[in-house]
C-alpha positions in Angstrom: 110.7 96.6 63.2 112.3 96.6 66.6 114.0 100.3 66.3 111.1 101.9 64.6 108.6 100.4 67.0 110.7 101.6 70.5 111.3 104.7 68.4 107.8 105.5 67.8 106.7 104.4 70.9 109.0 107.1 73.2 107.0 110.4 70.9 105.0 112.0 72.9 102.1 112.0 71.2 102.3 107.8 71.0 99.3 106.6 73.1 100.4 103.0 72.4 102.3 101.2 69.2 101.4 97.0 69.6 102.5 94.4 67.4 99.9 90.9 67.4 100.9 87.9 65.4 97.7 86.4 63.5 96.5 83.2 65.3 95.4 81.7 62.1 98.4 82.8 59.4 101.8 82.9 61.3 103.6 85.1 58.6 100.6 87.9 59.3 100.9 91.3 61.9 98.2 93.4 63.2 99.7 96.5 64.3 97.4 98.9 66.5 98.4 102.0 67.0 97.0 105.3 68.9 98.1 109.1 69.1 96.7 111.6 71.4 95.9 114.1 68.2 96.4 114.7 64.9 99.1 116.8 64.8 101.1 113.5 66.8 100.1 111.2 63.9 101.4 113.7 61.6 104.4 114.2 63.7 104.4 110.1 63.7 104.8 109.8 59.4 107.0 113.1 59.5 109.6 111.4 61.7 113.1 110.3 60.5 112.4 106.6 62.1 109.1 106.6 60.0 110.8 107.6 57.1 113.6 104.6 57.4 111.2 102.3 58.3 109.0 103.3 54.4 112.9 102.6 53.2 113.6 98.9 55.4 110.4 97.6 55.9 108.3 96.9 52.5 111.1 94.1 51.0 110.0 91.9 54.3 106.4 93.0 53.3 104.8 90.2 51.2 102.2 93.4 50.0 100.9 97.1 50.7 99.7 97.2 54.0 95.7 97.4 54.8 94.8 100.2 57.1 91.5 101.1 59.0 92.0 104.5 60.4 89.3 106.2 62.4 88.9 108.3 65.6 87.8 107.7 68.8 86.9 110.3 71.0 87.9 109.2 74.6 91.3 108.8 76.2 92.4 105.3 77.5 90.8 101.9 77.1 87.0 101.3 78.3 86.0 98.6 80.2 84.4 95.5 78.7 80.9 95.0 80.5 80.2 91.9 78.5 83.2 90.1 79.9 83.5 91.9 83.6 85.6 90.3 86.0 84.0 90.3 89.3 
């Protein structure tokens, strides 16, 4: 996962690529990922590391990925207002 994730993350279109670790099962990953447009998210799955990562990656998988996919129309990170830091 370490190739394909500095791999994807130097596209250009790659707005971020972040592994988390579940705090309640250890053996589960949240991956968050964000391209600027659609045509770098179909860049992303077009790409030769993408296409060795579908052929290394599922025998570590214990099943099919879950995905939410949606998009957000701003660029960056907002700030939280319920949690400010003064």
């Amino acid at each position: 996962a370490g190739e394909f994730t500095r791999a994807t993350r130097a596209e250009p279109g790659c707005l971020w690529f972040d592994w988390s670790r579940s705090v309640d099962d250890p053996t589960e990953y949240v991956l968050v990922e964000a391209f600027r447009d659609d045509e770098a998210g179909a860049a992303h799955v077009q790409s030769a590391h993408f296409r060795a990562a579908q052929e290394k990656l599922p025998r570590h998988l214990a099943r099919t990925p879950r995905i939410v996919n949606t998009t957000v129309d701003q660029e960056g990170w907002s700030e939280l207002g319920e949690m400010a830091v003064e």
